[in-house]
C-alpha positions as CSV (number, residue, x, y, z in Angstrom):
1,X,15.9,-34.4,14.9
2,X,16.3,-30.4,14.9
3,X,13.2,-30.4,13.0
4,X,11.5,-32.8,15.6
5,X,13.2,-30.7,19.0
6,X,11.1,-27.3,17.3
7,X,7.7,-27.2,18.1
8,X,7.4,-24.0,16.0
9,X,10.0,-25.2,12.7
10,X,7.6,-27.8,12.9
11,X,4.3,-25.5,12.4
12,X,5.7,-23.1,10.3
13,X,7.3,-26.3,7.6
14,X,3.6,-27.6,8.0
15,X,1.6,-24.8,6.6
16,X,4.4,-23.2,4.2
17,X,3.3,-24.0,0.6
18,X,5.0,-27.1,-0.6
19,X,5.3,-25.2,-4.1
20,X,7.8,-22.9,-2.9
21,X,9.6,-24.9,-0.2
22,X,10.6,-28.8,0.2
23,X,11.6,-29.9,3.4
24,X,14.4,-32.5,2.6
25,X,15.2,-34.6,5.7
26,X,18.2,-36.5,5.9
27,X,19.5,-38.6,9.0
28,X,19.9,-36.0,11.5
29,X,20.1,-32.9,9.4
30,X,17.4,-31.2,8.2
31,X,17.4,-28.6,5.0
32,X,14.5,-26.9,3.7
33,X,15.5,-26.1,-0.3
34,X,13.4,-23.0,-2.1
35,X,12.2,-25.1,-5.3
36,X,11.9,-21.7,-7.2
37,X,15.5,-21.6,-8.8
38,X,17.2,-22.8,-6.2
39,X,19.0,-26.4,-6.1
40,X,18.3,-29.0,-3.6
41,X,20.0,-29.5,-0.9
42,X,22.9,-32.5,-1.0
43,X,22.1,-35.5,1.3
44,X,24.6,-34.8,3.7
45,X,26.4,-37.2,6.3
46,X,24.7,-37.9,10.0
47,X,26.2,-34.8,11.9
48,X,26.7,-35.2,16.0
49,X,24.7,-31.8,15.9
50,X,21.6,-31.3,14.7
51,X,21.3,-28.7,12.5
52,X,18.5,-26.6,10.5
53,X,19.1,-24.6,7.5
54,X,17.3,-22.7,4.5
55,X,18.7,-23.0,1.1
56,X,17.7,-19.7,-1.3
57,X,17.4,-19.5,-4.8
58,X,20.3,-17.2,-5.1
59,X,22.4,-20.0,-3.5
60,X,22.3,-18.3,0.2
61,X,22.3,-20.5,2.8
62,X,20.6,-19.0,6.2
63,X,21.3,-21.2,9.1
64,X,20.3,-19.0,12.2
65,X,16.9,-20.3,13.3
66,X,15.2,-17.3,13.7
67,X,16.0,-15.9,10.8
68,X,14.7,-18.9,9.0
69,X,11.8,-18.5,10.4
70,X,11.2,-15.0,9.4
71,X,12.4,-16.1,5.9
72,X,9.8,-18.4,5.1
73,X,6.7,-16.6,6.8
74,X,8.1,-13.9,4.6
75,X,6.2,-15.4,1.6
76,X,3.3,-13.0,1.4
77,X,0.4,-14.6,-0.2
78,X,1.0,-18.2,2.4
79,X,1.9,-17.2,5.7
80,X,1.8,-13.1,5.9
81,X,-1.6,-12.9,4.4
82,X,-4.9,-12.9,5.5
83,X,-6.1,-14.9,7.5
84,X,-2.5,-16.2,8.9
85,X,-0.6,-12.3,8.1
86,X,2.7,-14.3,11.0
87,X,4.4,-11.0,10.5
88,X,1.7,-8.4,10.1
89,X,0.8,-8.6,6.6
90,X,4.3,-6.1,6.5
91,X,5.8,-8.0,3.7
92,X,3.3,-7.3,1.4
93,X,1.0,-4.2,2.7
94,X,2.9,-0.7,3.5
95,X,6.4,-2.4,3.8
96,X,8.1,1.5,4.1
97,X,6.3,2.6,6.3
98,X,7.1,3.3,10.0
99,X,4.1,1.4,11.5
100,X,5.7,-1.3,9.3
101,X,8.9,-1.2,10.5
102,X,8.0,-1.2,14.2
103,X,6.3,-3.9,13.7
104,X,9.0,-5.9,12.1
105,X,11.9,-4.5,14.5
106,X,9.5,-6.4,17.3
107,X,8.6,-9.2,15.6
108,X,12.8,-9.9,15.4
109,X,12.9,-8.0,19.0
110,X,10.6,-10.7,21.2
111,X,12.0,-13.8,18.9
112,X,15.4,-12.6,20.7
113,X,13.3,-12.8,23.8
114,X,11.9,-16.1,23.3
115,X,15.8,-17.2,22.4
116,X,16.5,-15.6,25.7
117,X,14.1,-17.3,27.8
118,X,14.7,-21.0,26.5
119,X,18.5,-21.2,26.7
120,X,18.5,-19.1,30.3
121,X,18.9,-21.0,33.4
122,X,17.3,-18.5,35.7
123,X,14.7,-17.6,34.2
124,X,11.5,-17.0,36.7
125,X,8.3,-17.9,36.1
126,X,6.5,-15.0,38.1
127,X,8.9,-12.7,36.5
128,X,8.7,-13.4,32.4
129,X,4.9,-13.2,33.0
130,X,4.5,-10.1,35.1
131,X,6.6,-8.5,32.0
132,X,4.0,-10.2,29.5
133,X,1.2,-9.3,31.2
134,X,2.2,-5.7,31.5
135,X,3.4,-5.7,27.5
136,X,-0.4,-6.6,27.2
137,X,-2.6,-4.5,29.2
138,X,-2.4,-2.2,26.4
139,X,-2.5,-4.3,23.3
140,X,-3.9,-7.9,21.8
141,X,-0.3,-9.5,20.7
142,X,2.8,-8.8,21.5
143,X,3.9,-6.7,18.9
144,X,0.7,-4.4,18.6
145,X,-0.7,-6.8,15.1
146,X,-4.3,-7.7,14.6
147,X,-3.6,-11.3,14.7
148,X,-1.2,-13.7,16.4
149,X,2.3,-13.2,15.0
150,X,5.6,-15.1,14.3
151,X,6.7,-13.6,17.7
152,X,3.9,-14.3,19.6
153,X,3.7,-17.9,19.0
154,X,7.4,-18.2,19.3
155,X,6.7,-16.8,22.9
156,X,4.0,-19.2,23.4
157,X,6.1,-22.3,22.4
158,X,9.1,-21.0,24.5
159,X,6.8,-21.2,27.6
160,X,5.6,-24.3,27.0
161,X,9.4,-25.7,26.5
162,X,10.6,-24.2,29.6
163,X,7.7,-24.6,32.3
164,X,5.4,-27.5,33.1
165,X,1.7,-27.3,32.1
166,X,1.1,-27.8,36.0
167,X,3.5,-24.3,36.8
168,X,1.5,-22.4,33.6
169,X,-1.9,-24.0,35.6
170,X,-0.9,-22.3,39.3
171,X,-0.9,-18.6,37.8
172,X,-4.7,-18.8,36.2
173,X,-6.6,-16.0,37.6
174,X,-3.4,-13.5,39.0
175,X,-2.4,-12.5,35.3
176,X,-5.6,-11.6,33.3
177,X,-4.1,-10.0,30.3
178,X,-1.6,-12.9,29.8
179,X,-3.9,-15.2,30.4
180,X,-6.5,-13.9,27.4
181,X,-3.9,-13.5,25.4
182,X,-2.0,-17.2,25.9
183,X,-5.6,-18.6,25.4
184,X,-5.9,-16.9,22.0
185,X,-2.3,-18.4,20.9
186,X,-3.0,-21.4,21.7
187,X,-6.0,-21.9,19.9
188,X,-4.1,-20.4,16.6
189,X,-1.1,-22.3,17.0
190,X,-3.8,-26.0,17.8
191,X,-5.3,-24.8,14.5
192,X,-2.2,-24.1,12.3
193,X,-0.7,-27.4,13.2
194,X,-3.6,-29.5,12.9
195,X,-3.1,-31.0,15.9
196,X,0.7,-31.9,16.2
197,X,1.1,-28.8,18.7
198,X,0.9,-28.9,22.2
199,X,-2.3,-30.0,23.3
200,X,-4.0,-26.8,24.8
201,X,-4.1,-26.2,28.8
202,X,-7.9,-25.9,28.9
203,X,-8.0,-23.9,32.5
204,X,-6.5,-21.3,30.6
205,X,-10.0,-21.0,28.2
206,X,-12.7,-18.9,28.9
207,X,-16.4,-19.2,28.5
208,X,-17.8,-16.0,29.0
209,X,-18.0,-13.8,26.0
210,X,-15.7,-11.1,25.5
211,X,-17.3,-7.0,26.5
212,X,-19.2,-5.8,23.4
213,X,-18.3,-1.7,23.5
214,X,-20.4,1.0,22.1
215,X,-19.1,4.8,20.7
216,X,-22.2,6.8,21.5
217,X,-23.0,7.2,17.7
218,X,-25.0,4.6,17.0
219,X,-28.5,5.3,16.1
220,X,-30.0,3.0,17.9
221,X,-27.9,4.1,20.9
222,X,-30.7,5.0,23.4
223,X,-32.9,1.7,22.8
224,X,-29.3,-0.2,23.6
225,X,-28.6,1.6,26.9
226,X,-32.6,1.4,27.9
227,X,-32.5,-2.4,27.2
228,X,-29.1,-3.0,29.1
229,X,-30.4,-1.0,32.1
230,X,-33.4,-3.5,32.0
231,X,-31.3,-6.5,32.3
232,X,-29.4,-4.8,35.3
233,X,-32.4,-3.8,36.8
234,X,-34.0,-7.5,36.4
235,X,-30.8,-8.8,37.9
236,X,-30.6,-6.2,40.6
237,X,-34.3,-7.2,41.5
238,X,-33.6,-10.7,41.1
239,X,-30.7,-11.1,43.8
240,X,-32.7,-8.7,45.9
241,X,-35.4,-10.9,46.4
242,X,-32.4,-13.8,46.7
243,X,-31.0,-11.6,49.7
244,X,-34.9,-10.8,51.4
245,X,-35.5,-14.2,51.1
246,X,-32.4,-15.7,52.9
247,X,-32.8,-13.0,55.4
248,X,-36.3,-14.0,56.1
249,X,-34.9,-17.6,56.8
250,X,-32.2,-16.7,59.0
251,X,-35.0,-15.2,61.0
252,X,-37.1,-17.9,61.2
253,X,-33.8,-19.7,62.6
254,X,-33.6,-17.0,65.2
255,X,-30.7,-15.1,63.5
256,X,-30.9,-11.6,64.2
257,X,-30.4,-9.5,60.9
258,X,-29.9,-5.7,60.8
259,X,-32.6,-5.3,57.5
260,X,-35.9,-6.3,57.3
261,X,-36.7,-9.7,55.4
262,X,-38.5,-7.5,52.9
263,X,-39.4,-3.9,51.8
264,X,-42.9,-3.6,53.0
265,X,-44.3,-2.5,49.9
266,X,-41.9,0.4,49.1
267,X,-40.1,-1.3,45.9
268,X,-40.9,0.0,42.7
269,X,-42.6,-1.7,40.3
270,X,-40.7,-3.3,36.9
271,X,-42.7,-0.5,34.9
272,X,-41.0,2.7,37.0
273,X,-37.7,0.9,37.3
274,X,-37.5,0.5,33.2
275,X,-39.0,3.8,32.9
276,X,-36.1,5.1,35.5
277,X,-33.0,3.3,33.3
278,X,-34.9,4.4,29.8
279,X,-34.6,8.2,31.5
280,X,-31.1,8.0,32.4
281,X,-30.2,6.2,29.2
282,X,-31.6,9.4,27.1
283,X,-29.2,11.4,29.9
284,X,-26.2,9.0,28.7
285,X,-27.3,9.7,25.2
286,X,-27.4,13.7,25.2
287,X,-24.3,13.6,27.3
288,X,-22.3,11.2,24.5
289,X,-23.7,14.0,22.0
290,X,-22.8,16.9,23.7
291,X,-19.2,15.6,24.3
292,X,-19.3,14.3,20.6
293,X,-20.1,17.8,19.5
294,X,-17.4,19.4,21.8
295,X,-14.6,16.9,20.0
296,X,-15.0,17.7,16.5
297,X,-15.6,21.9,17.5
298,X,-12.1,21.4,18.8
299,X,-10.1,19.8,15.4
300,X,-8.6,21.7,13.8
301,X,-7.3,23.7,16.5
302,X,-3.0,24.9,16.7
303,X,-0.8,22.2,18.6
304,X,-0.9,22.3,22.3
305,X,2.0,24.4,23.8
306,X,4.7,23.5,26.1
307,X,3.3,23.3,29.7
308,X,-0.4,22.5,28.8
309,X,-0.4,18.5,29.6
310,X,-0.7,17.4,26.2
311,X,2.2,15.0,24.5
312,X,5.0,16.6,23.2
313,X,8.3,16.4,21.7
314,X,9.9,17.5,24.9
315,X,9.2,13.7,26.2
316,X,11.9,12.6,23.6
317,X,15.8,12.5,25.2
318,X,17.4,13.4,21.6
319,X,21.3,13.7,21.7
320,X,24.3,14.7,19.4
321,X,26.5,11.5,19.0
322,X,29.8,10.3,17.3
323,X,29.6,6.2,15.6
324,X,33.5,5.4,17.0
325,X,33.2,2.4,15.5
326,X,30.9,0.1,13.2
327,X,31.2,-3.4,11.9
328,X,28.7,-5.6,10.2
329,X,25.8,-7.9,12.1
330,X,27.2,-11.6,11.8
331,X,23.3,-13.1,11.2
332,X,21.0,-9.7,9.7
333,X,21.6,-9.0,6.2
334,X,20.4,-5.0,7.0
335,X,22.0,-4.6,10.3
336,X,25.3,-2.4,11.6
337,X,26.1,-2.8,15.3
338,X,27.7,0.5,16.4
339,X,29.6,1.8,19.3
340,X,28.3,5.6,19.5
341,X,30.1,8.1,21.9
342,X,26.9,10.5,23.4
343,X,29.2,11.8,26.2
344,X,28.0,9.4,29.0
345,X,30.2,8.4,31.9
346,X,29.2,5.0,31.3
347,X,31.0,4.9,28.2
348,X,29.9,4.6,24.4
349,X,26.2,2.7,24.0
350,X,26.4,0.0,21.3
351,X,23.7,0.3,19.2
352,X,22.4,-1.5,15.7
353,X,21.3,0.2,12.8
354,X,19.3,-1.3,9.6
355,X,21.7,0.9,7.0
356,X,23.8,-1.7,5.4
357,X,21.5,-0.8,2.2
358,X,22.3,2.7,2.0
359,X,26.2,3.3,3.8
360,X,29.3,1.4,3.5
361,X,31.3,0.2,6.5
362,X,33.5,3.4,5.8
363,X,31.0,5.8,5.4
364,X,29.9,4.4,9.0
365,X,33.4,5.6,11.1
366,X,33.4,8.7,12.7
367,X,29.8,10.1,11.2
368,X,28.8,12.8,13.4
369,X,24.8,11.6,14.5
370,X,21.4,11.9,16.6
371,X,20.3,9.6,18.6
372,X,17.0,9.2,20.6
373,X,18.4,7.4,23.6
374,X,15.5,7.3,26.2
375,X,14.3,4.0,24.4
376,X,14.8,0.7,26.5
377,X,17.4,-1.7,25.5
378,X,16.5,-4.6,23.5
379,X,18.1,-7.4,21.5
380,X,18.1,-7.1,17.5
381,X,19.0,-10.2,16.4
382,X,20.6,-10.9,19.3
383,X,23.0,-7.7,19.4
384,X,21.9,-5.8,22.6
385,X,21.2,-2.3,21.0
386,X,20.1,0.8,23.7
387,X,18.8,3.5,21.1
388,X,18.3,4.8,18.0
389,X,20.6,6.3,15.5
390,X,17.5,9.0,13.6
391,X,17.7,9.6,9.6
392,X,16.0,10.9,7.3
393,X,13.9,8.4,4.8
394,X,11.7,9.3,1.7
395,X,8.3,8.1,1.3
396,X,9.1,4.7,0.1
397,X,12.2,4.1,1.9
398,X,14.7,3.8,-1.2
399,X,17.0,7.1,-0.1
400,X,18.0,7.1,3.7
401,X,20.5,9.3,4.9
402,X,21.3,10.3,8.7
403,X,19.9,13.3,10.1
404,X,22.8,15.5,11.4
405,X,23.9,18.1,14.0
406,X,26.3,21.2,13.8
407,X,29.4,20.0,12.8
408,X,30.2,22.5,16.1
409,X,27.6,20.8,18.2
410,X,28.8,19.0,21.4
411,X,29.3,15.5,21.6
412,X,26.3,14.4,24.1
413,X,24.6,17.6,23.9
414,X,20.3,17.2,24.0
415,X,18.5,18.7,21.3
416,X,15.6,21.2,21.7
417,X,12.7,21.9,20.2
418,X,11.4,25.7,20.1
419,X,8.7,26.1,22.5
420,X,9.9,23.2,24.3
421,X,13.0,24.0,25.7
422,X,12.0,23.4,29.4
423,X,10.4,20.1,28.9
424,X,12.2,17.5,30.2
425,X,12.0,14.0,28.9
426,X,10.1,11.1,29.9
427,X,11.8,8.2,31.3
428,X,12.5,5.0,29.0
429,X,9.8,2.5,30.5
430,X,7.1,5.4,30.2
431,X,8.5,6.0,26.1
432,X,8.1,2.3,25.9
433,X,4.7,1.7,27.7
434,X,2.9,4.3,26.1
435,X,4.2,4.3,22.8
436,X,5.5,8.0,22.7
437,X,7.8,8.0,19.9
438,X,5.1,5.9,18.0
439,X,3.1,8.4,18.4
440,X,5.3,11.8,17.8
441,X,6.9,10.5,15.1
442,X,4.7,11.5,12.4
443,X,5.2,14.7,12.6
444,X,8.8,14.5,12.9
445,X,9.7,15.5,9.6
446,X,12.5,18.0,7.5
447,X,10.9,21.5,6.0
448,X,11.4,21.9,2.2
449,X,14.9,23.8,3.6
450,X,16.4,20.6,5.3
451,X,15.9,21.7,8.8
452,X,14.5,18.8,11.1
453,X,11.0,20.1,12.7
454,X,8.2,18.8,14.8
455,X,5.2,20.1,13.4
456,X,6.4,23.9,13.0
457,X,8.9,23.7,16.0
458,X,12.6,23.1,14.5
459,X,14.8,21.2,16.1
460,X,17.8,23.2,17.7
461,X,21.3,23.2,19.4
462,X,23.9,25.3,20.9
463,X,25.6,25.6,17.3
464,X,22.1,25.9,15.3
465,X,19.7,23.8,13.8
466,X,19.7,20.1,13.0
467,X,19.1,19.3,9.6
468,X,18.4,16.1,7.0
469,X,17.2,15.6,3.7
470,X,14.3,18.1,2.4
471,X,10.7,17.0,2.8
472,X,11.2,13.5,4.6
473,X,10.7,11.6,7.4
474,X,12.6,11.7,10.7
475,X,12.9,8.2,12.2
């Protein structure tokens, strides 16, 4: 029944390999057992409640849905693999890194959102997808991948659980990234199922062919504008003549029009208007060269200073803070939820932190910390978290340790960078949104001394410098 009630359980116990998971079903209850040392499940007595659960080889038992879910796309070479890749090929390609990580921290992040949205009551429809079709205007999916994702079609099969085809229907043509991108999911999730999903809303798919895009390298880059400025000149001629020849008619009927029903001879021919768009194609061409030129003169050049426009580390709200308390995530095996005091009058922000690999609970209380805090609040797995506690991780993520202040640094303080005292930082949409931190945080690293930099700016307070483990990565 469980198994039945999820259109997306469903999908995903479809396509898994039946050589490394059985799905067992019995009465009401519904196990899936890991064949590969694991033992199967025990037919269990008819429950009131329908319930879902994994059963690992080590003897585990996982029996939060999402994180079932994440389990068995987890298998690399079946479902996070080309061409499927449900949780951004992560599992298997560049696991450590941050890219990586992101991706994975949203994949968890927007299957809390899809959580959200079915079991809320409120929930608007106008709302959820003026905030989808925001999240899109910048990217494909949801969580920045090259193809649909565990989250996105989680999203997709939340929506079509909580509104009516006919409500999804009366929103065509007001949302356009939303709309492109629930087409795209649909199709995926039609194909992964082979046919048992939702059958698709077809308003929603588009005919047209998508915008082909050209860099200005391409050798043949003169001959492509010359020939698209020929077709726009052919169609330009063609509803001219449409226009002439329904103004002509309206005269005939007595209509009086404010242009003549034709040009009297003065048009140019289709030989000086290709010649015209083949002249200011070659202008597009030296132009794309010149600015080409201009872009690679520049690399290589010293980062921008403070002041001149350019992204910075300034746009980052970075803060001494003090973990009050900690305790251990009741459904992520990683996960520490922490209360963190960052002098606020609002109190101590809770926020969860993927170190239960590398601290104990003890080690937790009372560690003196920096957090970035002008990051939006999100739910990781399903613990409301407003920030992020920063540390210092080696380049395949074995040794992580916290990246500290001053033991004499004030609770709450904001750390500088030099050079970029005076910025002040961006606010947490805008961080979101444009993917600052994403972008910053490569070069947020420690110098072979330990001190925490940003490129070759080091990262200060009132007591001194912050500092982590030598030659690693801040994040």
């Amino acid at each position: 029944a469980a198994l039945k009630a999820d259109g997306l359980m469903r999908l995903i116990t479809k396509v898994v390999s039946p050589l490394q998971v059985e799905i067992s079903i019995s009465c009401e209850d519904v196990k899936a057992d890991n064949k590969k040392g694991g033992k199967k499940g025990k037919k269990a007595a008819p429950m009131a409640t329908p319930e879902t659960s994994l059963l690992l080889r080590t003897g585990s038992k996982l029996s939060h849905r999402n994180t079932i879910l994440r389990t068995l796309c987890s298998y690399p070479f079946q479902l996070d693999f080309t061409p499927k890749s449900l949780l951004g090929g992560c599992t298997i390609f560049n696991a450590s890194t941050i890219s990586s990580r992101m991706v994975l921290a949203g994949v968890t992040s927007w299957m809390s959102y899809a959580s959200t949205l079915r079991t809320s009551s409120d929930s608007d429809l106008q709302n959820v997808l003026e905030e989808l079709n925001g999240t899109l205007k910048s990217k494909s999916f949801l969580c920045g991948t090259s193809n649909v994702s565990l989250a996105d079609l989680d999203v997709y099969f939340a929506l079509r659980e909580k509104f009516s085809d006919d409500d999804l229907v009366s929103i065509v043509g007001a949302n356009a990234n939303f709309e492109r991108w629930f087409d795209q999911v649909q199709h995926v999730a039609t194909d992964y199922s082979c046919g048992d999903a939702p059958s698709m809303i077809q308003k929603f798919t588009k005919k047209q062919n998508g915008p082909v895009f050209f860099y200005g390298d391409e050798p043949n880059f003169s001959e492509i504008c010359a020939a698209t400025a020929r077709a726009v000149a052919e169609t330009s001629s063609a509803k001219t003549s449409l226009v002439a020849k329904s103004k002509t008619v309206k005269s005939a009927e007595g209509v009086k029009s404010n242009a003549p029903p034709s040009s009297g001879g003065n048009e140019l021919t289709d030989e000086q208007k290709a010649a015209a768009a083949e002249k200011r194609a070659k202008k597009a061409a030296e132009k794309a060269a010149k600015k080409k030129a201009g872009a690679e003169k520049g690399k290589g050049k010293g980062a921008a200073p403070a002041g001149s426009g350019e992204l910075n580390i300034g746009a980052l709200d970075i803060r001494v803070g003090l973990i009050l308390k900690a305790w251990v995530h009741e459904e992520a095996d990683k996960l520490y939820c922490e209360e963190v005091d960052l002098g606020e009058a609002s109190g101590p922000r809770k926020i969860a932190s993927g170190l239960r690999p590398f601290y104990t609970l003890d080690q937790m209380q009372n560690q003196r910390v920096l957090v970035l805090c002008n990051l939006k609040a999100r739910n990781l797995a399903g613990f409301p978290s407003h920030g992020m506690v920063l540390c210092a991780s080696n380049a395949d993520h074995t040794s992580v340790q916290f990246a500290v202040p001053p033991s004499d640094a004030k609770i709450g303080e904001r750390v500088v960078f030099t050079g970029y005292e005076d910025v002040a930082p961006e606010a947490e949409n805008k961080v979101a949104k444009k993917k600052i931190f994403e972008k910053l945080a490569p070069d947020l690293k420690t110098n072979e001394s330990g001190a925490i930099v940003w490129k070759d700016s080091k990262a200060m307070t009132s007591a001194g410098p912050c500092e982590g483990t030598p030659n690693t990565q801040i994040a």
